[in-house]
C-alpha positions as CSV (number, residue, x, y, z in Angstrom):
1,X,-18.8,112.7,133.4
2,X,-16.8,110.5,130.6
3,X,-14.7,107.9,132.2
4,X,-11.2,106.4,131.3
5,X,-10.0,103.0,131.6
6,X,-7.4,101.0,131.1
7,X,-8.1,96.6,130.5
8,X,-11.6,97.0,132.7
9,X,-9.4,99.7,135.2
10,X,-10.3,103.0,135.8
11,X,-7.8,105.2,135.4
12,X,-9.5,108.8,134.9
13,X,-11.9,110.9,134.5
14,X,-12.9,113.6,132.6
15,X,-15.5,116.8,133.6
16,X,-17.3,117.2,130.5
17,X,-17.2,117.2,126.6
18,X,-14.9,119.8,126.8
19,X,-12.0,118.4,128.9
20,X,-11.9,115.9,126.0
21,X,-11.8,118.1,123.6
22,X,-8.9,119.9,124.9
23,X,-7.3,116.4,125.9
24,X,-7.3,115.3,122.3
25,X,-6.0,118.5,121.3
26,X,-3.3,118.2,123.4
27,X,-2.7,114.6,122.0
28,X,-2.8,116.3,118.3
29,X,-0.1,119.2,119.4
30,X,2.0,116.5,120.7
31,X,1.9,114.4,117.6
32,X,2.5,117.6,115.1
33,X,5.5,118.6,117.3
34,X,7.2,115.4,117.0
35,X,6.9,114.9,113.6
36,X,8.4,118.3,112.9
37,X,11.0,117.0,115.1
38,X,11.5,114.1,113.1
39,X,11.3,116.0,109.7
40,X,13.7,118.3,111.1
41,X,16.4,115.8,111.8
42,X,15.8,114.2,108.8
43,X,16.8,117.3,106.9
44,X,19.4,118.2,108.9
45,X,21.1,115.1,108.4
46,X,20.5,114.3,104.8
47,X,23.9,115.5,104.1
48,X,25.8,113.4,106.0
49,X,24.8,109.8,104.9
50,X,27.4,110.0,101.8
51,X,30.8,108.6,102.2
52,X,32.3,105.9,104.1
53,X,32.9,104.9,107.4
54,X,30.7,103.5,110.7
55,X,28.9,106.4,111.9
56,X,27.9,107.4,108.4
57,X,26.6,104.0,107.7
58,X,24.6,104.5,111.2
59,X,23.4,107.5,110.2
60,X,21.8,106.4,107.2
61,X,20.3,103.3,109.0
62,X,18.7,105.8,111.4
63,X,17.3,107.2,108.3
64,X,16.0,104.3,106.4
65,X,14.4,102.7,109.9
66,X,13.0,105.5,112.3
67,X,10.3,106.1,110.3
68,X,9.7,102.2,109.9
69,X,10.6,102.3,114.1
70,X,7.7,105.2,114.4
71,X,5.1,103.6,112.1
72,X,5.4,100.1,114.2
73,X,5.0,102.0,117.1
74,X,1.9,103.5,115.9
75,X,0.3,100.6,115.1
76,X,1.5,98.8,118.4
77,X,0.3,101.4,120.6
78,X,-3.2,102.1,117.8
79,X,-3.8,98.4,118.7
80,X,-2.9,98.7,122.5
81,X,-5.5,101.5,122.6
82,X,-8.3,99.8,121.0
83,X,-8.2,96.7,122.9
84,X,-7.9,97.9,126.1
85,X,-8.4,101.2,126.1
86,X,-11.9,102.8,127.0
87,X,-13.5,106.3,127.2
88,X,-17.3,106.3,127.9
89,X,-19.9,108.4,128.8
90,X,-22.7,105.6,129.4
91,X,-23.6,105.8,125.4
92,X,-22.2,102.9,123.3
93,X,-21.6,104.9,120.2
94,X,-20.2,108.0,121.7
95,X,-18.0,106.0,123.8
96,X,-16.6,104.0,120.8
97,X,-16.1,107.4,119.2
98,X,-14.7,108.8,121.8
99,X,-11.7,105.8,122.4
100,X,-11.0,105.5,118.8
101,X,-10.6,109.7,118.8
102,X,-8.2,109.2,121.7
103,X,-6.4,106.1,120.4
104,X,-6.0,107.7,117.0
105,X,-4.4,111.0,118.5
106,X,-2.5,109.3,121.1
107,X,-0.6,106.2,118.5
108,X,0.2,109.1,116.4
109,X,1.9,111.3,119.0
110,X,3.6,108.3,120.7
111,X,4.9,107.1,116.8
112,X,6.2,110.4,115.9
113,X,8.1,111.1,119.0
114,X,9.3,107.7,119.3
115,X,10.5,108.0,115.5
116,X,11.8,110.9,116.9
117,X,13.7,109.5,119.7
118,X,15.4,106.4,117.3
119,X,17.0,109.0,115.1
120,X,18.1,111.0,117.3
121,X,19.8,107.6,118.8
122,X,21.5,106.6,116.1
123,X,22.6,110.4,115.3
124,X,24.1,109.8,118.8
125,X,25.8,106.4,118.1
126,X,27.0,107.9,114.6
127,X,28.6,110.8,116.4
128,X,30.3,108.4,118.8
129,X,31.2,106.5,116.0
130,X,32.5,109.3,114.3
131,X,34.5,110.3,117.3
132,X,36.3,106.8,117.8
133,X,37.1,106.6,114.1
134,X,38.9,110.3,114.3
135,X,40.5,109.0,117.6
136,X,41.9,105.9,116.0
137,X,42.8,107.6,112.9
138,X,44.7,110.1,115.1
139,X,46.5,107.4,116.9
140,X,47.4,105.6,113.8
141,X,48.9,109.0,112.2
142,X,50.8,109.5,115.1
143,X,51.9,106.0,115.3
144,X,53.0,106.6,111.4
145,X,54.7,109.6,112.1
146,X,56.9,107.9,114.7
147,X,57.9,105.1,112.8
148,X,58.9,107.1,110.3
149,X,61.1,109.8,112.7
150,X,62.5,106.4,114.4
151,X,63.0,105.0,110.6
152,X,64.4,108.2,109.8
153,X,66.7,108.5,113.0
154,X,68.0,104.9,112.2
155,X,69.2,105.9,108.6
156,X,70.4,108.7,109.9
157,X,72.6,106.8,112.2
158,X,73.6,104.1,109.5
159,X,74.3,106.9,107.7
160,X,77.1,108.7,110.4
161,X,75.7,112.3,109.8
162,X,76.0,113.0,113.3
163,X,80.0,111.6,113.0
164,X,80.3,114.1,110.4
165,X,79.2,116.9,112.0
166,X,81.2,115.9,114.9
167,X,84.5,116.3,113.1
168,X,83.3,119.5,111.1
169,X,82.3,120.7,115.0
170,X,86.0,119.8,116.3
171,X,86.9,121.9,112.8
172,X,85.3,125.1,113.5
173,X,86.6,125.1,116.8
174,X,90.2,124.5,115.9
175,X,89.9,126.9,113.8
176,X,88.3,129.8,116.4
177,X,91.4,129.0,118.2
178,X,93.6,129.5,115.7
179,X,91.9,133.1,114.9
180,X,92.1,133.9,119.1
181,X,95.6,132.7,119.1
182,X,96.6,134.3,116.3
183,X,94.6,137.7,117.8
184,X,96.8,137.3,120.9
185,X,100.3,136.9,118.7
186,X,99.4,140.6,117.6
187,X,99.1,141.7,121.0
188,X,102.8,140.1,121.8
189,X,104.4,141.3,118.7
190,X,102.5,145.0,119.7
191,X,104.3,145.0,123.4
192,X,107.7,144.2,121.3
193,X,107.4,147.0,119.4
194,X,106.5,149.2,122.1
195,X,109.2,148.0,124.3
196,X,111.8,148.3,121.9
197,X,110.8,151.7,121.0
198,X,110.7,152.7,125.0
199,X,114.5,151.3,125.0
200,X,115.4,153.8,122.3
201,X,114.5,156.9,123.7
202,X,114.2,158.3,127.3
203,X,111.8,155.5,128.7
204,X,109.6,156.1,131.6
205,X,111.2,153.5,133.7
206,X,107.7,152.1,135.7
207,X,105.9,151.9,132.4
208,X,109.2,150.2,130.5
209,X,108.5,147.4,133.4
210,X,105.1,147.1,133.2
211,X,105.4,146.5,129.6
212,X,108.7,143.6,129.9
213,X,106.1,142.2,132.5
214,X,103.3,142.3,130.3
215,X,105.3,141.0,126.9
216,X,106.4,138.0,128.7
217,X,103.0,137.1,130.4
218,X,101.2,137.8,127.0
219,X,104.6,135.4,125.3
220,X,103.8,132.9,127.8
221,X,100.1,132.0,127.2
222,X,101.1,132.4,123.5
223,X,103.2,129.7,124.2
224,X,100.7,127.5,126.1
225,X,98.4,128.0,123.1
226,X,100.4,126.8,121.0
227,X,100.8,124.1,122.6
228,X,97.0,123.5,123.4
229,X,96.4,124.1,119.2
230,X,99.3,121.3,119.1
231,X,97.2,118.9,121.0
232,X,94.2,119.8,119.9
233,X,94.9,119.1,116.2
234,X,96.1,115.8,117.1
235,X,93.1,115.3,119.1
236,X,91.0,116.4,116.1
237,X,92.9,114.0,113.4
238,X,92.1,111.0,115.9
239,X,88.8,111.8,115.3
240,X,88.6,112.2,111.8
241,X,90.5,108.8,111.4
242,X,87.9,107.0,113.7
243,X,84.9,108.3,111.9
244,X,85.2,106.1,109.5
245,X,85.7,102.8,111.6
246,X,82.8,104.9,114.0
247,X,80.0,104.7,111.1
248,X,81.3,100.7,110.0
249,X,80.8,99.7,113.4
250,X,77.2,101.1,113.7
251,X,76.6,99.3,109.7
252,X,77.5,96.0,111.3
253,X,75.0,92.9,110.5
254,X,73.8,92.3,114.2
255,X,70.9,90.8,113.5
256,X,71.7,88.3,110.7
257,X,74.7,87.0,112.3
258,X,72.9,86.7,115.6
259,X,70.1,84.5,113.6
260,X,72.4,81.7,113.3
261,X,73.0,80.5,116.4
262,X,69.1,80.7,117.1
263,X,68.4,79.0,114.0
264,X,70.9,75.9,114.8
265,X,68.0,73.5,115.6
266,X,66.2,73.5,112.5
267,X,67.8,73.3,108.9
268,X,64.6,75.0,107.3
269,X,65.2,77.8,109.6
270,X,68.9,78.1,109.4
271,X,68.8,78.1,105.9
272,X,66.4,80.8,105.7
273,X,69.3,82.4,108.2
274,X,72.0,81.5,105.6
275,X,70.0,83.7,103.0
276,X,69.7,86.7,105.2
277,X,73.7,86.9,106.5
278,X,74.8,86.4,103.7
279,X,73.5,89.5,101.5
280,X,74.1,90.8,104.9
281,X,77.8,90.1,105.1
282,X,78.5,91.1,101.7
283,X,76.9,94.4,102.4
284,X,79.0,94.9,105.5
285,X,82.0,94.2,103.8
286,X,81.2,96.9,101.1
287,X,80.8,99.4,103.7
288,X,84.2,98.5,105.1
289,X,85.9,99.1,101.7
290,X,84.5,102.0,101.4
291,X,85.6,103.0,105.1
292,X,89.2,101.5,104.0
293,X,89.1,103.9,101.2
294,X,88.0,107.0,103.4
295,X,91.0,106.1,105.4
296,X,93.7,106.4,102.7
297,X,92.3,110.4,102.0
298,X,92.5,111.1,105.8
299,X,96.8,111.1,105.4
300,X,97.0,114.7,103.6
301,X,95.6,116.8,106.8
302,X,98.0,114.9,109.1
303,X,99.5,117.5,111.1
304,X,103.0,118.4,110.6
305,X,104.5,117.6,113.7
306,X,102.9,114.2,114.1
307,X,105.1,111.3,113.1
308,X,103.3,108.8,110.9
309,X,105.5,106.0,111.3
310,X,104.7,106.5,115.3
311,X,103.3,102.9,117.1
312,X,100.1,104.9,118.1
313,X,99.9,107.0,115.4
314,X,95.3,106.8,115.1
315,X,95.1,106.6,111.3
316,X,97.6,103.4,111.1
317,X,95.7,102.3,114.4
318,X,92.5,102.6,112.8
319,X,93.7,101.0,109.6
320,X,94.3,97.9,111.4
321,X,91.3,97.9,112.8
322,X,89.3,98.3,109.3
323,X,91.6,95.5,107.9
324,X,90.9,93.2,111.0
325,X,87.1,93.7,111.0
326,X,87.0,93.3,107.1
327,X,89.1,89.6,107.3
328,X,87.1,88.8,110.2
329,X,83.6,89.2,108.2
330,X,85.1,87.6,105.1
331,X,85.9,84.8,107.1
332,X,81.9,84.9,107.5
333,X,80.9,84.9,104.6
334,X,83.4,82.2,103.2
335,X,82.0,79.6,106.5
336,X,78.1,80.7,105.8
337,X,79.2,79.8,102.1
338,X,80.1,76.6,103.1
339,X,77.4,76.0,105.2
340,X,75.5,77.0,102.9
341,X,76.7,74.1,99.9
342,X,76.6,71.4,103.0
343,X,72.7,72.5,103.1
344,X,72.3,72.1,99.6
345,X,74.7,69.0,99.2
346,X,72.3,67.2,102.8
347,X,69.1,67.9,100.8
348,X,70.2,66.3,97.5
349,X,71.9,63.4,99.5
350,X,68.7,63.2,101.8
351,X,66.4,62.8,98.5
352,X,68.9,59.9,96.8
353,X,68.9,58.4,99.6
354,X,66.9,55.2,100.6
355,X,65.2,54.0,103.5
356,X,66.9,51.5,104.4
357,X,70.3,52.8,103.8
358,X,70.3,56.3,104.7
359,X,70.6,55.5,108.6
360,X,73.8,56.1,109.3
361,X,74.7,58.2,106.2
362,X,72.1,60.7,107.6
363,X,73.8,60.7,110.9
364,X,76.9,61.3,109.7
365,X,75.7,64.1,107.3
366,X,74.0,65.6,110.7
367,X,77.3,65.6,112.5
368,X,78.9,67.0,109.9
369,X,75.8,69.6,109.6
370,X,76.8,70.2,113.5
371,X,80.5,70.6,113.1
372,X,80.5,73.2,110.0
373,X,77.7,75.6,112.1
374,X,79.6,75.6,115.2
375,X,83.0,76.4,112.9
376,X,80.1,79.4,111.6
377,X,79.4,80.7,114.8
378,X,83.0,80.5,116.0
379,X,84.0,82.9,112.7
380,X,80.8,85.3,114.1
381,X,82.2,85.1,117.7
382,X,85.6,86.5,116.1
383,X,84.0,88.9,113.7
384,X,82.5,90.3,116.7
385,X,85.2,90.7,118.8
386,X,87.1,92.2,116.1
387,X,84.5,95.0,116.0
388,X,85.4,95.5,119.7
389,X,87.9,97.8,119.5
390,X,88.5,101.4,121.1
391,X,86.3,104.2,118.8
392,X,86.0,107.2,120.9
393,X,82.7,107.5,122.2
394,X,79.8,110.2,121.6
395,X,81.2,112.0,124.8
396,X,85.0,112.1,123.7
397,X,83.9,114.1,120.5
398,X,82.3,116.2,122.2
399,X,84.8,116.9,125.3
400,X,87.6,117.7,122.1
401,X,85.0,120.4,120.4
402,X,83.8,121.9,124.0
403,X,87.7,121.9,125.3
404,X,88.1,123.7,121.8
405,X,86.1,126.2,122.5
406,X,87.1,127.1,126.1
407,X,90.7,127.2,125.0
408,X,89.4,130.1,122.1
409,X,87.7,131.7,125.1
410,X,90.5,131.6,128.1
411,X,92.8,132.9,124.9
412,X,90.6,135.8,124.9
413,X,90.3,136.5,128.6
414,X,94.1,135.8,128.8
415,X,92.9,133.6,131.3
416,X,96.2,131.6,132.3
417,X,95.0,129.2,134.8
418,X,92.1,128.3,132.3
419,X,94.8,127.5,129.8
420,X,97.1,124.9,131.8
421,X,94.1,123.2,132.8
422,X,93.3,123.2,129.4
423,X,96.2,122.4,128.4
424,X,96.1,118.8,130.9
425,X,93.2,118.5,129.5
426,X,94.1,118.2,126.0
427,X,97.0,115.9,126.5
428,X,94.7,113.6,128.2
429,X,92.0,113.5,125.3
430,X,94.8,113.4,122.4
């Protein structure tokens, strides 16, 4: 009988020689399997350790210190075993062979698996790791790619693309209803030609009628849609004379004008809001030049029967309005100018200045400081309610192209009620 205990506690036995034996082989099978389990992950994971990143850098921690982890155990448990462990058969050298058998076997099984056990804990941390860092880099790419479709968006507004293809929209449709009233013109002058051949000859007296009724039904939308094409061509010239003053509106300097008045309290501040209106202005005021100059090509594809010396004629209208904005913003930039020298002029007064002296100099310099900014942000208050003026809107555009197109289509039906409320229609929007 060879008994087992634990720090003076028994905690087993065992039958004979043999049950040992078979214990410490079973001891030595769990040792070989864990360090092939350790070797193993070792292997499969010496490709991963190069590169950069967090779960690589774990990984190749795991590496360096699970063996070191496994080896400490060893010893730990080696030293665990042989001062408390016993396994005796009532001999004092077979039982001291017998424990250090048992503590050898045992520390080495309980070293490799837990070696084992570490790597495959920092394989797991790594792969979390590794996870997180995709997840993140995911997020960021996504955040990049929508700051760069808003930035994109935004230039693409500046720019007045969208305005563009608005007018070349109204276009195509003017022109599709030119093409369906032209088709329909061909089917009038057909009927003429019909009926006046039927008045020549021996005409069949119920078809002669059907045909006068037909002519003057087909003469009269031809003359609605004429008149809808009439209206619609104004309708489209209004818009292509507010593009323009559409796309300077969108350029205006929003932001640097509004960084004036909440830069009023401190002169550091609003001179670092001087230096951003300014370029800001002058930039604005380039754009509306350029929109000024747009304006002037714009007269050539008036429509013949519009009157250009009419009071509401839209490319005079919208004229004004450039010419307006423009003096409003150059009233702008002349007062940030001038507030602009006052700043320079209080700094080099501030730095002649004595002590003693400057009291009441400083406070009239502050006053006058006061008195030029609000004379600033009265020009900004009438710059922007210059820029308030009436620019058809996004939905206007698009009610001319889509009544456009239902005029080219009620043309085709020969739909008459379609065309006079079309034709309401189109006076309203022109």
């Amino acid at each position: 009988m060879i008994e087992v205990s634990l720090f003076g506690v028994l905690v087993g036995t065992l039958a004979s020689g043999l049950s040992l034996v078979l214990l410490l082989i079973a001891l030595g099978a769990a040792a070989y399997l864990g360090l092939t389990a350790f070797t193993a992950g070792l292997r499969l994971g010496a490709g991963r350790t190069a590169g950069s990143g967090a779960g690589t850098s774990l990984r190749a921690l795991g590496a360096r210190w699970s063996p070191r982890a496994g080896a400490l155990a060893s010893l730990v448990t080696l030293g665990f075993a042989l001062v408390g462990l016993r396994v005796h058969d009532g001999g004092v050298a077979s039982g001291w062979l017998f424990t250090v058998a048992v503590a050898l076997t045992g520390s080495t099984a309980v070293g490799a698996w837990f070696g084992a056990l570490a790597l495959t804990g920092s394989r797991a941390v790594a792969l979390l790791a590794d996870r997180s860092s995709e997840r993140r880099s995911r997020l960021s790419g996504a955040r990049r790619v929508a700051v760069r479709e808003i930035e994109t968006k935004s230039a693409l507004y500046l720019a007045g693309d969208d305005l563009r293809a608005e007018v070349e929209q109204a276009d195509a449709a003017l022109v599709q209803l030119g093409s369906a009233l032209g088709t329909l013109e061909g089917i009038g002058a057909g009927l003429r030609e019909k009926v006046g051949g039927a008045e020549g000859g021996r005409p069949d007296v119920a078809l002669a009628a059907e045909h006068v009724a037909l002519e003057d039904d087909v003469a009269h939308k031809i003359e609605i849609g004429r008149q809808i094409k009439a209206e619609a061509e104004v309708a489209v010239f209004r818009l292509r004379c507010q593009e323009p003053l559409r796309r300077l509106v969108r350029r205006r300097p929003r932001d640097a004008t509004a960084g004036l008045a909440q830069a009023a309290a401190d002169q550091n501040t609003l001179r670092a809001a001087i230096g951003r209106a300014r370029p800001a202005v002058e930039r604005f005021l380039d754009d509306a030049g350029r929109a000024r100059e747009a304006l002037t090509g714009i007269d050539s594809l008036r429509p013949s029967h519009m009157d250009p010396t009419s009071p509401v004629d839209p490319l005079a209208r919208a004229a004004r309005e450039v010419a307006a904005i423009e003096a409003a913003y150059t009233a702008v930039l002349r007062r940030v100018e001038v507030v602009a020298l006052r700043l320079d002029a209080d700094a080099g007064l501030r730095e002649l200045a004595s002590a003693a002296g400057a009291l009441a100099p400083s406070a009239r310099i502050a006053n006058d400081d006061e008195n030029e900014l609000d004379q600033l942000l009265s020009e900004v208050s009438r710059a922007d309610a210059a820029l308030s003026v009436g620019v058809p809107n996004d939905l206007e555009a698009r009610d001319v192209s889509e009544a456009l197109a239902r005029g080219a289509a009620a043309l085709v039906r020969n739909d008459g009620r379609s065309l006079d409320d079309l034709m309401r229609t189109m006076k309203e929007i022109a």
